[in-house]
C-alpha positions as CSV (number, residue, x, y, z in Angstrom):
1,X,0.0,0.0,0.0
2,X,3.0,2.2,1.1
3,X,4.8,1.5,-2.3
4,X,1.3,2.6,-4.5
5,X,1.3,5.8,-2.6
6,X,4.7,6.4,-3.1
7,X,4.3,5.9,-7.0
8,X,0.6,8.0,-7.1
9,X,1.3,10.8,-4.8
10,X,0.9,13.6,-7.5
11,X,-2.6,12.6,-8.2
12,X,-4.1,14.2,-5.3
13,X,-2.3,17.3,-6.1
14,X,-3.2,16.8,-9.7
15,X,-6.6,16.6,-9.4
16,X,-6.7,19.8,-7.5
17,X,-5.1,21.5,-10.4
18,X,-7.6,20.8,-12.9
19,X,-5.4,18.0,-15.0
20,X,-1.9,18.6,-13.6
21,X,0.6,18.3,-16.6
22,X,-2.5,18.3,-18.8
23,X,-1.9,22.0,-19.8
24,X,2.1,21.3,-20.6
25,X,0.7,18.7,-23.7
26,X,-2.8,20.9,-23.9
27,X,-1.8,21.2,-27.7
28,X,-0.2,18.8,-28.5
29,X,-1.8,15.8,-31.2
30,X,-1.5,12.6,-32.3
31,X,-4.2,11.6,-35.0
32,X,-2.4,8.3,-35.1
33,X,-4.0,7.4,-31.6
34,X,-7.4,8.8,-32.8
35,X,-8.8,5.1,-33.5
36,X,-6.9,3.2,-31.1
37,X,-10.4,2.5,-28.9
38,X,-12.0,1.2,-32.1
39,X,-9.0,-0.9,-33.0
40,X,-9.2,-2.1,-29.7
41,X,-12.7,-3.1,-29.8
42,X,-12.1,-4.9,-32.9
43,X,-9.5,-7.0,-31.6
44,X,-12.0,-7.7,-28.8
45,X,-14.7,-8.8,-31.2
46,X,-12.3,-10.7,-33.0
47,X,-11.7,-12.6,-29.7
48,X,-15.2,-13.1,-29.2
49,X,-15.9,-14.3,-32.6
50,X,-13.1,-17.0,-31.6
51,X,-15.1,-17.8,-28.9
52,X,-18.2,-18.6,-30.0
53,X,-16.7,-20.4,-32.9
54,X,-14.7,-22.7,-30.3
55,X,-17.7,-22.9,-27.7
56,X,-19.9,-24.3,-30.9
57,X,-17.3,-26.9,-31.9
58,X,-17.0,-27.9,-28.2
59,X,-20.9,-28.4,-28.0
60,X,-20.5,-30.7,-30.7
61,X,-17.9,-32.7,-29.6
62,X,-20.0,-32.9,-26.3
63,X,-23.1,-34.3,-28.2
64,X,-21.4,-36.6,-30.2
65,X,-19.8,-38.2,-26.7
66,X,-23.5,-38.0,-25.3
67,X,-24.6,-40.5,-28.8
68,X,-21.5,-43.0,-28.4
69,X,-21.8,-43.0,-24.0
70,X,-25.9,-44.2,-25.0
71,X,-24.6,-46.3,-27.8
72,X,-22.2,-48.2,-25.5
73,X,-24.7,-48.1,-23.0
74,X,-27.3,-49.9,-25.2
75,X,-24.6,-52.2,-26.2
76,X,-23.4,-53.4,-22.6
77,X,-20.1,-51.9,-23.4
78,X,-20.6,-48.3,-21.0
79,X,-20.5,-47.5,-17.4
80,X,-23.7,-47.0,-15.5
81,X,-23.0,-43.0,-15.0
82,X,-20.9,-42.2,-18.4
83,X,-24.2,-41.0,-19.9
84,X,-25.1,-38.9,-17.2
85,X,-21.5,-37.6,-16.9
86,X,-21.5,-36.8,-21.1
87,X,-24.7,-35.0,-20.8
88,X,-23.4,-32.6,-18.1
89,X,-20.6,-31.8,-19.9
90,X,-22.5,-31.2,-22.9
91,X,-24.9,-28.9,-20.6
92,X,-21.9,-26.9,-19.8
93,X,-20.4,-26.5,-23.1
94,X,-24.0,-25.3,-24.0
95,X,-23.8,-22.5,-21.2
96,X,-20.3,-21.8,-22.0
97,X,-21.4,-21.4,-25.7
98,X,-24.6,-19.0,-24.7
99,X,-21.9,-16.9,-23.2
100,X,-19.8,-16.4,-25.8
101,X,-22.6,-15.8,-27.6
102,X,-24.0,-13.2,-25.2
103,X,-20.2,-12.1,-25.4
104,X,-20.4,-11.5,-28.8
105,X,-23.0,-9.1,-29.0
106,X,-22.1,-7.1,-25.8
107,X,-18.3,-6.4,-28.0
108,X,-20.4,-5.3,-31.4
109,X,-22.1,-3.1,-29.0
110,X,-18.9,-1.4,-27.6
111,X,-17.4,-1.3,-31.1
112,X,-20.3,0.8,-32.3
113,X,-19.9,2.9,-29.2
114,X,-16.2,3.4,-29.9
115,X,-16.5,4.5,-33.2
116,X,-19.3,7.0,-32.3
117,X,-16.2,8.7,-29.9
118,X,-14.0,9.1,-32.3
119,X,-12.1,12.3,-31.6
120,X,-11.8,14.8,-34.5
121,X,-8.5,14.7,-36.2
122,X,-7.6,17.9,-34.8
123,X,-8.6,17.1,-31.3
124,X,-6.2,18.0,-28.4
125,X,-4.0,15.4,-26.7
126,X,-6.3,14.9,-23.6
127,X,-9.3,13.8,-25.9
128,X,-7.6,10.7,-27.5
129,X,-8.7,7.0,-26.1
130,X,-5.4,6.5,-24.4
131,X,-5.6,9.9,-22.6
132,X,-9.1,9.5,-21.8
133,X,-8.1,5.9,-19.9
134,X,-5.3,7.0,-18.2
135,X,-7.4,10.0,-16.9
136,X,-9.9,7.5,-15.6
137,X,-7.1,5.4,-14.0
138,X,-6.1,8.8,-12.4
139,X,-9.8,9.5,-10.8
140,X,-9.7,5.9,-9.7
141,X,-6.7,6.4,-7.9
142,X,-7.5,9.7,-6.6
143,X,-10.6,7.9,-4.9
144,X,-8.5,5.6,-3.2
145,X,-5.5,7.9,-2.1
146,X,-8.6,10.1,-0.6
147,X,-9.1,7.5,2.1
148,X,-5.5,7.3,3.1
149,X,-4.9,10.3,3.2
150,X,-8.0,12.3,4.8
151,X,-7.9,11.4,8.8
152,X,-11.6,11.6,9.0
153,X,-12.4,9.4,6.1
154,X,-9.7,7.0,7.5
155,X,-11.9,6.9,11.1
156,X,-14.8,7.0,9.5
157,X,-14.1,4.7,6.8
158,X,-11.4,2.1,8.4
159,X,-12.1,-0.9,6.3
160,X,-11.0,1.5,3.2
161,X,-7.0,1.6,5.1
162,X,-7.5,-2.4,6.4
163,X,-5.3,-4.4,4.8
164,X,-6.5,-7.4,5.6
165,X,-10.0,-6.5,4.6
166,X,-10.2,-9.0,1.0
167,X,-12.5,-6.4,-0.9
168,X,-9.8,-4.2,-0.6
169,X,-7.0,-6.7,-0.6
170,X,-8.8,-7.5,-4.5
171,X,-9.1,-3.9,-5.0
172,X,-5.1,-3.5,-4.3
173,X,-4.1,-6.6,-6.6
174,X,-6.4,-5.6,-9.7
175,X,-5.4,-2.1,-9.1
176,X,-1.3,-3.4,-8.9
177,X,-1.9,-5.0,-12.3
178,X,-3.6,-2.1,-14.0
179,X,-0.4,0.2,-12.7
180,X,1.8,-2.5,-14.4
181,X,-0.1,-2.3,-17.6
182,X,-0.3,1.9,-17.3
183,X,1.7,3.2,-20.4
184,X,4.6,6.0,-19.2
185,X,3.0,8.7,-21.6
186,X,0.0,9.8,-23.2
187,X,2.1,9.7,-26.6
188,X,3.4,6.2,-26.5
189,X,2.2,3.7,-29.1
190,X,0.5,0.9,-28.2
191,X,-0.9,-1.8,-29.8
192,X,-4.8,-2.6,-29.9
193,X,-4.5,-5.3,-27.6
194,X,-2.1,-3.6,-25.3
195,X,-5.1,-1.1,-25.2
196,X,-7.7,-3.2,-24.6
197,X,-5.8,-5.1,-21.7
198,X,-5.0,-2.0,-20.1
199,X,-8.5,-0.2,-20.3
200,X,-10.0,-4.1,-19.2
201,X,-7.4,-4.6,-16.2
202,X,-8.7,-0.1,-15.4
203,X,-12.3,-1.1,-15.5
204,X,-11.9,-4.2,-13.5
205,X,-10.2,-2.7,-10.8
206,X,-12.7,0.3,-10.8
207,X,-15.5,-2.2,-10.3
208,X,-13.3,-4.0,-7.2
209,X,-12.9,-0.3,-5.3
210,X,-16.8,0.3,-6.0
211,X,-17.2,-3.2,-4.5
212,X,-14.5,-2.4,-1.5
213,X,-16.4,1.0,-0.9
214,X,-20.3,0.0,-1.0
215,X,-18.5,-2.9,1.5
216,X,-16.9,-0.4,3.9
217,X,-20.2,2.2,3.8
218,X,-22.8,-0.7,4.6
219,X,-20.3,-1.7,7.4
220,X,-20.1,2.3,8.8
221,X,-24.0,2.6,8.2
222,X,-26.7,3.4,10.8
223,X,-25.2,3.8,13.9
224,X,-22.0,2.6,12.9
225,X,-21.0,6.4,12.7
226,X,-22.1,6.4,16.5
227,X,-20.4,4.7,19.5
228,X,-21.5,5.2,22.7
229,X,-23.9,8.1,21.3
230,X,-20.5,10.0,19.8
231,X,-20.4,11.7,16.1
232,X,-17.1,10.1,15.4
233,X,-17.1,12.1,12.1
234,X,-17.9,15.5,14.2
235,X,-14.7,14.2,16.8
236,X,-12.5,14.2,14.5
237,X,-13.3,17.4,13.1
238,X,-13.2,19.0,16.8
239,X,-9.6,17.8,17.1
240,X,-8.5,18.8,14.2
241,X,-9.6,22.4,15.1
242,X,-8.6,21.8,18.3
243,X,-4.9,21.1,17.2
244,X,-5.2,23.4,14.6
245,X,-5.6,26.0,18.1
246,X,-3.2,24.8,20.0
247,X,-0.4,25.3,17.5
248,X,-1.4,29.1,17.0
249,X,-1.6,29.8,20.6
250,X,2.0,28.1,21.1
251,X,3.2,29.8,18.1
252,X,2.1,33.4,19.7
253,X,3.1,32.4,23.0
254,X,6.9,31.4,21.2
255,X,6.6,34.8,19.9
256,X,6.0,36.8,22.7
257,X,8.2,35.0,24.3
258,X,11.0,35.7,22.4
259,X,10.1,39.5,22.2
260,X,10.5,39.6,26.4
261,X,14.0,37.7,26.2
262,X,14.7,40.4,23.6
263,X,13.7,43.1,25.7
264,X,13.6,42.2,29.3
265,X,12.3,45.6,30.2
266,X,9.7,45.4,27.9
């Protein structure tokens, strides 16, 4: 946890400033990343096209072992349970094949979403696919970084900074290999399917910190804010204050102080 802070520090601080570096590249193009999403999203139909192709072949094979298990069957030649066992596996290659069926459609939808984004050819930096993603990895990590660093989202949140909670333990691993699949630049060149694994490994660690924080909110609900009748939330807002207090008064006190050293007859 200490080593993803270390590398994702600037978000925070990025965020604030309305894109960070985004204004250093503001002008900058590259029509040659303009397509990349669609590219991607072919190479993802492509893969699903694979699928169902396989997942068909498979249900055949599977039906062809149910005939010859009843055939031995019939001749005294089988086992007792190698029909039953031949039409389960045929049931599952049939799910497995309504999948990649259902598979298939869901990537023709995103292709036709992809190519409806298309950013114009003279579209800044920040508006290609690539920039887009990596701005969404940013948020995601900004969301995260917000509960380790805010004390009062920390108390009032603690599963969100508890290790050994596995939501978050998930969140941490899917968010590790997203990090590991995060291109340096917004101007490198990557191939579709570098793309796509990327963007999937972004989304699927976005869904694992929106199941890590619904998690930690259900467990802080109600009067789980509340112990023995106290706003915890409101507490830790009084001490911060309260600190926030104490260091002016001991900083005027240090000052006036030093003046009467200064000036003993003062």
């Amino acid at each position: 946890m200490l080593v993803l802070l270390a590398d994702w520090w600037w978000v925070a601080p990025a965020g604030a400033g309305a894109g960070g570096l985004g204004w250093a590249v503001q002008r900058v193009r590259e029509p040659a990343g303009r397509r990349l999403a669609v590219d991607a999203a072919r190479h993802d139909l492509r893969q699903a096209q694979r699928a169902v192709v396989r997942t068909r072949a498979q249900v055949k094979v599977a039906s062809a072992e149910v005939l010859r298990t009843q055939a031995d069957r019939e001749s005294g030649h089988g086992g007792a349970g190698a029909v039953p066992e031949a039409k389960r596996r045929l049931q599952q290659a049939q799910r497995q094949g309504k999948a990649a069926v259902a598979e298939l459609r869901a990537r023709r939808a995103s292709l036709a979403a992809a190519r409806a984004t298309i950013p114009a050819s003279s579209a800044p930096l920040e508006a290609m696919p690539l920039a887009r993603l990596r701005a969404e990895h940013d948020a995601l990590t900004q969301r995260w970084i917000a509960y380790e660093t805010d004390p009062a989202q920390a108390i009032e949140y603690p599963a969100m900074s508890d290790p050994s909670s596995p939501v978050l333990r998930e969140f941490l691993r899917l968010q590790r290999q997203a990090i590991e699949l995060r291109p340096a630049t917004t101007r490198v060149r990557m191939a579709p399917a570098e793309f796509a694994a990327y963007r999937d490994a972004v989304r699927a660690a976005a869904r694992a910190f929106e199941t890590a924080e619904r998690s930690a909110r259900s467990a802080q609900s109600g009067t789980a804010f509340r112990r023995d009748g106290t706003d915890w939330s409101a507490l830790v807002q009084d001490l911060l204050e309260t600190a926030q207090d104490v260091i002016e008064r001991s900083v005027d006190g240090w000052q006036h102080g030093g003046r009467r050293r200064r000036h003993p007859d003062a």
